[in-house]
C-alpha positions as CSV (number, residue, x, y, z in Angstrom):
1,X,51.5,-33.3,-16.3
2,X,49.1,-30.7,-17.8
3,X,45.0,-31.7,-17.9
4,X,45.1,-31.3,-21.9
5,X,47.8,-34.4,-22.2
6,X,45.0,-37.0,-21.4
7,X,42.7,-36.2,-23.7
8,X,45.0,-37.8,-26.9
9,X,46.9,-40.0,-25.0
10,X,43.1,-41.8,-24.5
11,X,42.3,-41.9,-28.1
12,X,46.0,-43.4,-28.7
13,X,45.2,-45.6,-26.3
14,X,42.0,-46.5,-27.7
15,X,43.5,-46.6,-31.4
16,X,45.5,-49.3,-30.3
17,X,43.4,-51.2,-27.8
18,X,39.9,-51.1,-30.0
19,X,40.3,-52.7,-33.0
20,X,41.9,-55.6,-30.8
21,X,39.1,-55.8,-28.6
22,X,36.9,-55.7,-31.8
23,X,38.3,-58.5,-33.4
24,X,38.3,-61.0,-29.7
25,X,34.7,-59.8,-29.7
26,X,33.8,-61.3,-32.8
27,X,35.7,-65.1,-32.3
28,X,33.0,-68.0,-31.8
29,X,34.7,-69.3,-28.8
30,X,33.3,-72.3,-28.5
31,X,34.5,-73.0,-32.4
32,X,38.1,-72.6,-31.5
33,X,39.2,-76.2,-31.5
34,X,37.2,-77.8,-34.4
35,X,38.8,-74.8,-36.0
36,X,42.7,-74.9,-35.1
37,X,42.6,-78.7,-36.2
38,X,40.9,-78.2,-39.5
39,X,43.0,-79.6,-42.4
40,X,43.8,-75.5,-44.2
41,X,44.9,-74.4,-40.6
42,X,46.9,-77.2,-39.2
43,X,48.5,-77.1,-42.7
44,X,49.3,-73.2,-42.0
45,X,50.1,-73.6,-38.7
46,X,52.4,-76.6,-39.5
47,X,54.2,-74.7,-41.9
48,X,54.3,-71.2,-39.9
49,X,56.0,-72.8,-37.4
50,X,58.5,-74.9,-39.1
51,X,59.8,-72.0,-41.1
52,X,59.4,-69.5,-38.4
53,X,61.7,-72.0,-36.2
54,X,64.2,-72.3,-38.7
55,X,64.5,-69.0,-39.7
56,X,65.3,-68.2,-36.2
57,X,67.9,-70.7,-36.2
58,X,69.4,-69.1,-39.2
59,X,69.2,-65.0,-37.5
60,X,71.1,-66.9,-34.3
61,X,73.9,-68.4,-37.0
62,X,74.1,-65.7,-39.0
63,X,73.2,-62.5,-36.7
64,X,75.2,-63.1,-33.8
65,X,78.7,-63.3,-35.7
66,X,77.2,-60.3,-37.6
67,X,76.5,-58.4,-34.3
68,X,80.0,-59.2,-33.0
69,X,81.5,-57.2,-36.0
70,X,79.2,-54.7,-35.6
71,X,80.1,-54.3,-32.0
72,X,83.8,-54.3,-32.7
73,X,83.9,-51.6,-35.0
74,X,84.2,-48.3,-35.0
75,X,84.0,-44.7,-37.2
76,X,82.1,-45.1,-40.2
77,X,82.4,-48.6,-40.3
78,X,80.3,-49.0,-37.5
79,X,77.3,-46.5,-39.0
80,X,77.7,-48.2,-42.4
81,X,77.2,-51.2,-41.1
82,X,74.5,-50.7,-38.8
83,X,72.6,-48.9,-41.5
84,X,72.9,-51.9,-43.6
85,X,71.6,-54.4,-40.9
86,X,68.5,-52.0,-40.0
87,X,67.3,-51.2,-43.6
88,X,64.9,-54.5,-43.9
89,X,63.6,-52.8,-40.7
90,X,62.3,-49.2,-42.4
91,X,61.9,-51.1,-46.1
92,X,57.7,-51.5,-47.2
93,X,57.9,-55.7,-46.8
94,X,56.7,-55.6,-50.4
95,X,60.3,-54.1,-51.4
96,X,62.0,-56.8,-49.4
97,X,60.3,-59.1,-51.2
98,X,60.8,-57.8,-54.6
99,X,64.4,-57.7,-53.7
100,X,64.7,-61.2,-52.7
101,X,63.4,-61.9,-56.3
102,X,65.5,-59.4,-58.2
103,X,68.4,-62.0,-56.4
104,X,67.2,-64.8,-56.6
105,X,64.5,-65.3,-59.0
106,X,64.5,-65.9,-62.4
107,X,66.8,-63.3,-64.5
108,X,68.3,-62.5,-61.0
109,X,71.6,-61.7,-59.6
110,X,71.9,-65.3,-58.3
111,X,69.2,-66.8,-59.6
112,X,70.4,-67.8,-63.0
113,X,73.5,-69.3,-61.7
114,X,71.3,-71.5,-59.4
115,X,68.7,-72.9,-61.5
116,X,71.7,-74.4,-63.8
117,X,72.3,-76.3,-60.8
118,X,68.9,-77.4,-60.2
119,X,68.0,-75.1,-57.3
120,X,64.8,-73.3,-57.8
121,X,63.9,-70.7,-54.3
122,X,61.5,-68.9,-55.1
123,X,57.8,-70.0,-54.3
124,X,58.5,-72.7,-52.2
125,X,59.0,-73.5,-48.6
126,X,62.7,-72.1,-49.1
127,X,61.8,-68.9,-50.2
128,X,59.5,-68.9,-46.9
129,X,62.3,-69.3,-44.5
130,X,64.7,-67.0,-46.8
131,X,62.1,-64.0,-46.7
132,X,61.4,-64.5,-42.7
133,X,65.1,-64.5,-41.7
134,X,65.3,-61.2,-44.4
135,X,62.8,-59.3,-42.3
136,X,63.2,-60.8,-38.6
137,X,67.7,-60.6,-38.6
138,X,68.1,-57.4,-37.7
139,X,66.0,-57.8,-34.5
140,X,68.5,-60.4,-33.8
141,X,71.3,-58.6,-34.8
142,X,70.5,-54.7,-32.9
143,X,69.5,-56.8,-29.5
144,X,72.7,-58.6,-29.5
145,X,74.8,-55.5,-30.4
146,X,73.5,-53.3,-27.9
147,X,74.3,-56.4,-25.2
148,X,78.3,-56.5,-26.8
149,X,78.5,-53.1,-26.5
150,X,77.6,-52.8,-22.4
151,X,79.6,-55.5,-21.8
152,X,82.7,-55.1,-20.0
153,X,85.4,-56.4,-21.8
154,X,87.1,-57.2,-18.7
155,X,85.8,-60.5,-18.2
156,X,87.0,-61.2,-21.5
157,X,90.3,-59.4,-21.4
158,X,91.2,-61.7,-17.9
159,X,90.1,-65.0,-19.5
160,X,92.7,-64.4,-22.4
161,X,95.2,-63.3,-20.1
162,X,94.6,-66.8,-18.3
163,X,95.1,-68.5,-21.7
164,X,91.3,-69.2,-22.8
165,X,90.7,-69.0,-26.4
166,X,88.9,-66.4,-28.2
167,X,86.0,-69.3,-29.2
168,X,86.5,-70.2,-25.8
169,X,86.3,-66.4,-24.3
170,X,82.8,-66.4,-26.7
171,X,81.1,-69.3,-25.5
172,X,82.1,-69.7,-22.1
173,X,82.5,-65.9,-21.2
174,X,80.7,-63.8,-23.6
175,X,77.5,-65.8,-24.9
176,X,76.4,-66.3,-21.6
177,X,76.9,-62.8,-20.4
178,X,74.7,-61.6,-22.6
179,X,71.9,-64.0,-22.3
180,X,69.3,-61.8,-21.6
181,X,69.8,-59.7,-24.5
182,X,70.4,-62.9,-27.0
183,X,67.0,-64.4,-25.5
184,X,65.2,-61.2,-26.4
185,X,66.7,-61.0,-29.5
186,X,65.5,-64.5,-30.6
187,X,61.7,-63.8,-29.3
188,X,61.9,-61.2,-31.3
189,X,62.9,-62.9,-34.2
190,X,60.5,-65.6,-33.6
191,X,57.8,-63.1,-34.0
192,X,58.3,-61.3,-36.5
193,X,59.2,-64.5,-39.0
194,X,55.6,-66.0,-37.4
195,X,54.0,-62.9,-38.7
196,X,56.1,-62.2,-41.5
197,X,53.3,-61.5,-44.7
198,X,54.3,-59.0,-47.3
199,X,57.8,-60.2,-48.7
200,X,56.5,-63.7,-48.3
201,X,53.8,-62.8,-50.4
202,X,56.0,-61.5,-53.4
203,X,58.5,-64.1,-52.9
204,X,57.2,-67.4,-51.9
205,X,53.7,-66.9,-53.6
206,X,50.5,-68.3,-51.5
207,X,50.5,-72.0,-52.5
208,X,48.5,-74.1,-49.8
209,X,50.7,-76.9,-47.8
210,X,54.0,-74.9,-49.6
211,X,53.9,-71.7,-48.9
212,X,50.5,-70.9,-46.7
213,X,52.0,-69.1,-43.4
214,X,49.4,-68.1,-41.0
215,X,49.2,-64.7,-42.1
216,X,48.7,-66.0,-45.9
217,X,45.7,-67.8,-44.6
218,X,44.3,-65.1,-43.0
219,X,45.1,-62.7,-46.2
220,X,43.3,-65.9,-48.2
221,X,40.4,-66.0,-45.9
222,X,39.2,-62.2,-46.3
223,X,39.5,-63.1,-50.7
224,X,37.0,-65.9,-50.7
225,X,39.7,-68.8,-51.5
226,X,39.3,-72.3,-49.4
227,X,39.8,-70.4,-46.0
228,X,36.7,-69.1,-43.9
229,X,36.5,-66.2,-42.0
230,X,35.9,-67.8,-38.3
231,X,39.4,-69.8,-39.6
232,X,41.3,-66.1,-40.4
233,X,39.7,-65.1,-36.8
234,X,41.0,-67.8,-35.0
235,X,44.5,-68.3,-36.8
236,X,44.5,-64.3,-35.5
237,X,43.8,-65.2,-32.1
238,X,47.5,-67.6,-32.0
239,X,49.7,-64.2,-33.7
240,X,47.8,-62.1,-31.2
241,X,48.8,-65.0,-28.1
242,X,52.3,-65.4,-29.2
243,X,52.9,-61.6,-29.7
244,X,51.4,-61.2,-25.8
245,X,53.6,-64.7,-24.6
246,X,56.5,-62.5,-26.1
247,X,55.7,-59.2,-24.6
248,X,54.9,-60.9,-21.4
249,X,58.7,-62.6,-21.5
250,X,60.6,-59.5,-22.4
251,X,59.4,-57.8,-19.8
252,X,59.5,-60.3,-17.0
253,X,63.6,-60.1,-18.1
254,X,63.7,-56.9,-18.1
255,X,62.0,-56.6,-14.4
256,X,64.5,-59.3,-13.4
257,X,67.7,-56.7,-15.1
258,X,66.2,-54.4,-13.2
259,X,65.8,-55.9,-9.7
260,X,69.3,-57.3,-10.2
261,X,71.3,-54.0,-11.1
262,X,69.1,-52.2,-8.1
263,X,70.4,-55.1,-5.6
Protein backbone atom coordinates (compact mmCIF):
# COMPACT_ATOMS: atom_id res chain seq x y z
CA UNK A 1 0.00 0.00 0.00
CA UNK A 2 1.80 3.31 -0.89
CA UNK A 3 2.99 5.74 2.35
CA UNK A 4 0.73 8.65 0.76
CA UNK A 5 -2.65 6.46 1.21
CA UNK A 6 -2.54 7.07 5.08
CA UNK A 7 -2.41 10.39 5.15
CA UNK A 8 -6.46 10.94 3.97
CA UNK A 9 -7.50 7.76 5.01
CA UNK A 10 -6.68 9.47 8.75
CA UNK A 11 -8.57 12.52 8.24
CA UNK A 12 -11.65 10.26 6.83
CA UNK A 13 -11.19 8.46 9.69
CA UNK A 14 -11.17 11.33 11.92
CA UNK A 15 -14.18 13.14 9.88
CA UNK A 16 -16.14 10.36 11.04
CA UNK A 17 -14.95 9.47 14.41
CA UNK A 18 -14.56 13.32 15.86
CA UNK A 19 -17.57 14.89 15.79
CA UNK A 20 -18.88 11.57 17.61
CA UNK A 21 -16.35 11.75 20.17
CA UNK A 22 -17.23 15.51 20.50
CA UNK A 23 -20.72 15.16 21.13
CA UNK A 24 -20.02 11.82 24.10
CA UNK A 25 -17.61 14.46 25.49
CA UNK A 26 -20.06 16.93 26.13
CA UNK A 27 -23.04 14.52 27.88
CA UNK A 28 -23.39 15.25 31.78
CA UNK A 29 -23.19 11.65 32.61
CA UNK A 30 -24.24 11.64 35.78
CA UNK A 31 -27.66 13.56 34.32
CA UNK A 32 -28.54 10.62 32.15
CA UNK A 33 -31.32 9.10 34.06
CA UNK A 34 -33.18 12.10 35.54
CA UNK A 35 -32.96 12.98 31.94
CA UNK A 36 -34.32 9.81 29.93
CA UNK A 37 -37.38 9.76 32.36
CA UNK A 38 -38.30 13.42 32.02
CA UNK A 39 -41.95 13.80 30.90
CA UNK A 40 -40.83 15.53 26.84
CA UNK A 41 -38.36 12.46 26.49
CA UNK A 42 -40.25 9.52 27.68
CA UNK A 43 -42.98 11.04 25.59
CA UNK A 44 -40.47 10.95 22.51
CA UNK A 45 -39.07 7.90 23.31
CA UNK A 46 -42.52 6.30 23.81
CA UNK A 47 -43.60 7.41 20.62
CA UNK A 48 -40.20 6.62 18.60
CA UNK A 49 -40.45 3.32 19.52
CA UNK A 50 -44.00 2.47 19.04
CA UNK A 51 -44.01 3.75 15.48
CA UNK A 52 -40.51 2.60 14.78
CA UNK A 53 -41.87 -1.02 15.78
CA UNK A 54 -44.69 -0.89 13.73
CA UNK A 55 -43.37 0.41 10.87
CA UNK A 56 -41.05 -2.44 10.84
CA UNK A 57 -43.87 -4.76 11.11
CA UNK A 58 -45.36 -3.17 8.09
CA UNK A 59 -41.60 -3.32 5.80
CA UNK A 60 -41.73 -7.29 6.91
CA UNK A 61 -45.64 -7.46 5.49
CA UNK A 62 -45.16 -5.51 2.81
CA UNK A 63 -41.32 -5.86 1.80
CA UNK A 64 -40.89 -9.39 1.91
CA UNK A 65 -43.75 -10.38 -0.67
CA UNK A 66 -42.30 -7.35 -2.58
CA UNK A 67 -38.73 -8.82 -2.49
CA UNK A 68 -40.05 -12.21 -3.68
CA UNK A 69 -41.30 -10.49 -6.96
CA UNK A 70 -38.41 -8.76 -7.30
CA UNK A 71 -36.36 -11.92 -6.95
CA UNK A 72 -38.45 -13.81 -9.49
CA UNK A 73 -38.20 -11.53 -12.23
CA UNK A 74 -36.22 -10.95 -14.76
CA UNK A 75 -35.12 -8.36 -17.98
CA UNK A 76 -36.33 -5.07 -17.46
CA UNK A 77 -38.83 -6.02 -15.12
CA UNK A 78 -36.33 -6.79 -12.67
CA UNK A 79 -34.33 -3.20 -13.14
CA UNK A 80 -37.67 -1.34 -13.18
CA UNK A 81 -38.58 -2.61 -10.29
CA UNK A 82 -35.60 -2.49 -8.35
CA UNK A 83 -35.24 1.15 -9.30
CA UNK A 84 -38.62 1.78 -7.92
CA UNK A 85 -37.99 0.09 -4.47
CA UNK A 86 -34.39 1.98 -4.06
CA UNK A 87 -35.58 5.50 -5.02
CA UNK A 88 -36.74 6.61 -1.28
CA UNK A 89 -33.11 5.40 -0.69
CA UNK A 90 -31.24 8.37 -3.11
CA UNK A 91 -34.53 10.91 -2.60
CA UNK A 92 -33.54 14.30 -0.03
CA UNK A 93 -36.11 12.91 2.98
CA UNK A 94 -37.64 16.30 2.51
CA UNK A 95 -38.97 15.04 -1.09
CA UNK A 96 -40.23 11.91 0.50
CA UNK A 97 -42.04 13.73 2.63
CA UNK A 98 -43.57 16.25 0.39
CA UNK A 99 -44.57 13.29 -1.63
CA UNK A 100 -46.42 11.55 1.03
CA UNK A 101 -48.41 14.90 1.25
CA UNK A 102 -48.94 15.41 -2.42
CA UNK A 103 -50.81 11.62 -1.81
CA UNK A 104 -52.21 11.91 0.96
CA UNK A 105 -52.78 15.29 2.24
CA UNK A 106 -55.23 17.67 1.59
CA UNK A 107 -55.90 18.27 -2.34
CA UNK A 108 -53.91 14.95 -2.75
CA UNK A 109 -54.04 11.96 -4.95
CA UNK A 110 -55.77 10.02 -2.13
CA UNK A 111 -56.26 12.35 0.25
CA UNK A 112 -59.56 13.88 -0.78
CA UNK A 113 -61.15 10.58 -1.22
CA UNK A 114 -60.13 9.73 2.45
CA UNK A 115 -61.17 12.68 4.40
CA UNK A 116 -64.84 12.12 2.96
CA UNK A 117 -64.51 9.02 4.88
CA UNK A 118 -63.30 10.56 8.00
CA UNK A 119 -59.60 9.52 7.73
CA UNK A 120 -57.30 12.38 8.29
CA UNK A 121 -53.07 11.03 8.01
CA UNK A 122 -51.31 13.63 7.84
CA UNK A 123 -49.84 15.16 11.18
CA UNK A 124 -50.61 12.52 13.35
CA UNK A 125 -49.12 9.41 14.74
CA UNK A 126 -50.27 7.68 11.31
CA UNK A 127 -48.46 9.77 9.23
CA UNK A 128 -45.38 8.85 11.61
CA UNK A 129 -45.48 5.27 10.90
CA UNK A 130 -46.45 5.92 7.10
CA UNK A 131 -43.24 8.20 6.52
CA UNK A 132 -40.80 5.65 8.57
CA UNK A 133 -41.95 2.52 6.56
CA UNK A 134 -41.61 5.10 3.23
CA UNK A 135 -37.96 5.65 4.04
CA UNK A 136 -36.77 2.37 6.03
CA UNK A 137 -38.72 -0.53 3.20
CA UNK A 138 -36.29 -0.68 0.84
CA UNK A 139 -33.64 -1.77 3.37
CA UNK A 140 -36.00 -4.48 3.98
CA UNK A 141 -36.82 -5.11 0.67
CA UNK A 142 -32.79 -5.11 -1.12
CA UNK A 143 -31.52 -7.38 2.05
CA UNK A 144 -34.17 -9.88 1.46
CA UNK A 145 -33.74 -9.88 -2.36
CA UNK A 146 -30.16 -10.37 -2.37
CA UNK A 147 -30.89 -13.54 0.17
CA UNK A 148 -33.75 -15.07 -2.66
CA UNK A 149 -31.46 -14.58 -5.22
CA UNK A 150 -28.37 -16.89 -3.59
CA UNK A 151 -30.64 -19.23 -2.67
CA UNK A 152 -30.65 -22.48 -4.25
CA UNK A 153 -33.94 -23.18 -5.55
CA UNK A 154 -33.31 -26.72 -5.01
CA UNK A 155 -34.48 -27.01 -1.64
CA UNK A 156 -37.57 -25.57 -2.92
CA UNK A 157 -37.90 -27.35 -6.22
CA UNK A 158 -37.60 -31.03 -3.99
CA UNK A 159 -40.16 -29.93 -1.40
CA UNK A 160 -42.75 -29.32 -4.35
CA UNK A 161 -41.80 -32.38 -5.93
CA UNK A 162 -42.69 -34.12 -2.50
CA UNK A 163 -46.09 -32.33 -2.56
CA UNK A 164 -45.45 -29.23 -0.07
CA UNK A 165 -47.18 -26.19 -1.00
CA UNK A 166 -45.83 -23.07 -2.35
CA UNK A 167 -47.01 -21.23 1.23
CA UNK A 168 -45.70 -24.15 2.59
CA UNK A 169 -42.32 -24.26 0.44
CA UNK A 170 -42.14 -20.31 1.86
CA UNK A 171 -42.44 -20.73 5.32
CA UNK A 172 -41.10 -23.92 6.12
CA UNK A 173 -38.28 -23.96 3.34
CA UNK A 174 -37.64 -20.60 2.16
CA UNK A 175 -38.20 -18.03 5.14
CA UNK A 176 -35.97 -19.86 7.25
CA UNK A 177 -33.22 -20.27 4.73
CA UNK A 178 -32.78 -16.93 4.50
CA UNK A 179 -32.92 -15.89 8.05
CA UNK A 180 -29.86 -14.19 8.23
CA UNK A 181 -30.49 -11.97 5.54
CA UNK A 182 -34.35 -11.19 6.71
CA UNK A 183 -32.79 -10.48 10.41
CA UNK A 184 -30.50 -7.91 8.85
CA UNK A 185 -32.95 -6.60 6.89
CA UNK A 186 -35.39 -5.81 9.80
CA UNK A 187 -32.34 -4.16 12.06
CA UNK A 188 -31.91 -2.23 9.38
CA UNK A 189 -35.27 -1.13 9.08
CA UNK A 190 -35.58 -0.70 12.72
CA UNK A 191 -33.04 1.95 12.42
CA UNK A 192 -33.53 3.87 10.00
CA UNK A 193 -37.56 4.34 11.11
CA UNK A 194 -35.88 5.21 14.81
CA UNK A 195 -34.02 7.88 13.09
CA UNK A 196 -36.21 8.72 10.46
CA UNK A 197 -36.41 12.95 10.69
CA UNK A 198 -36.83 14.81 7.48
CA UNK A 199 -40.08 13.32 5.80
CA UNK A 200 -41.52 13.11 9.24
CA UNK A 201 -41.01 16.54 9.56
CA UNK A 202 -42.97 17.63 6.38
CA UNK A 203 -45.53 15.01 6.89
CA UNK A 204 -46.44 14.32 10.38
CA UNK A 205 -45.49 17.97 11.60
CA UNK A 206 -43.61 18.20 15.28
CA UNK A 207 -46.66 18.03 17.62
CA UNK A 208 -45.48 16.89 21.20
CA UNK A 209 -47.06 13.40 22.52
CA UNK A 210 -48.38 13.02 18.57
CA UNK A 211 -45.89 13.31 16.44
CA UNK A 212 -42.44 14.08 18.60
CA UNK A 213 -39.90 11.15 17.44
CA UNK A 214 -36.63 11.33 19.04
CA UNK A 215 -34.98 13.04 16.36
CA UNK A 216 -37.89 15.81 16.40
CA UNK A 217 -36.92 16.36 19.93
CA UNK A 218 -33.52 16.73 19.31
CA UNK A 219 -34.36 19.10 16.09
CA UNK A 220 -36.74 20.98 18.89
CA UNK A 221 -34.12 21.16 21.52
CA UNK A 222 -31.37 23.15 19.30
CA UNK A 223 -34.75 25.89 18.44
CA UNK A 224 -35.42 26.88 21.96
CA UNK A 225 -39.01 25.10 22.20
CA UNK A 226 -39.74 22.96 25.64
CA UNK A 227 -36.75 20.56 25.05
CA UNK A 228 -33.18 21.36 26.67
CA UNK A 229 -30.08 20.83 25.25
CA UNK A 230 -28.57 18.12 27.90
CA UNK A 231 -32.25 16.34 26.74
CA UNK A 232 -31.24 16.57 22.67
CA UNK A 233 -27.65 15.24 24.08
CA UNK A 234 -28.91 12.46 25.81
CA UNK A 235 -31.87 11.36 23.44
CA UNK A 236 -28.54 11.34 20.90
CA UNK A 237 -26.74 9.14 23.09
CA UNK A 238 -29.91 6.12 22.65
CA UNK A 239 -29.82 6.68 18.24
CA UNK A 240 -26.05 6.55 18.64
CA UNK A 241 -26.44 2.98 21.14
CA UNK A 242 -29.00 1.43 18.99
CA UNK A 243 -27.12 2.30 15.60
CA UNK A 244 -23.77 0.56 17.49
CA UNK A 245 -26.36 -2.53 19.05
CA UNK A 246 -27.19 -2.80 15.23
CA UNK A 247 -23.75 -2.65 13.83
CA UNK A 248 -22.52 -4.92 16.47
CA UNK A 249 -25.42 -7.63 15.43
CA UNK A 250 -24.82 -7.43 11.65
CA UNK A 251 -21.68 -8.21 11.98
CA UNK A 252 -21.58 -10.91 14.61
CA UNK A 253 -24.01 -12.68 11.63
CA UNK A 254 -21.99 -12.02 9.19
CA UNK A 255 -18.70 -13.58 11.15
CA UNK A 256 -21.01 -16.50 11.90
CA UNK A 257 -21.90 -16.75 7.57
CA UNK A 258 -18.52 -16.62 7.32
CA UNK A 259 -17.18 -19.29 9.77
CA UNK A 260 -19.98 -21.51 8.50
CA UNK A 261 -19.30 -21.28 4.63
CA UNK A 262 -15.37 -21.72 5.59
CA UNK A 263 -16.27 -25.00 7.63
Amino acid sequence: MPAGLFVPAAVGGGLLLLPLLALLSRIEWAAIPALLVAPATANALGISLITALTSTLLCLILGVPLAAVIARARGWAATLLRALVTLPLVLPPLVGGLALLSLLGRGGLLGDALAELGIRIPFTTVAVIVAQTFVALPFLVISVEGSLRSLDPVYGEAAATLGASPTSVLFRITLPLIAPGLLAGTILSFTRALGEFGATALFAGNAEGTTRTVPMAIYTAFNGAGVSQDTALALSLILITVAVTALAVLRGRTGGERTAASA
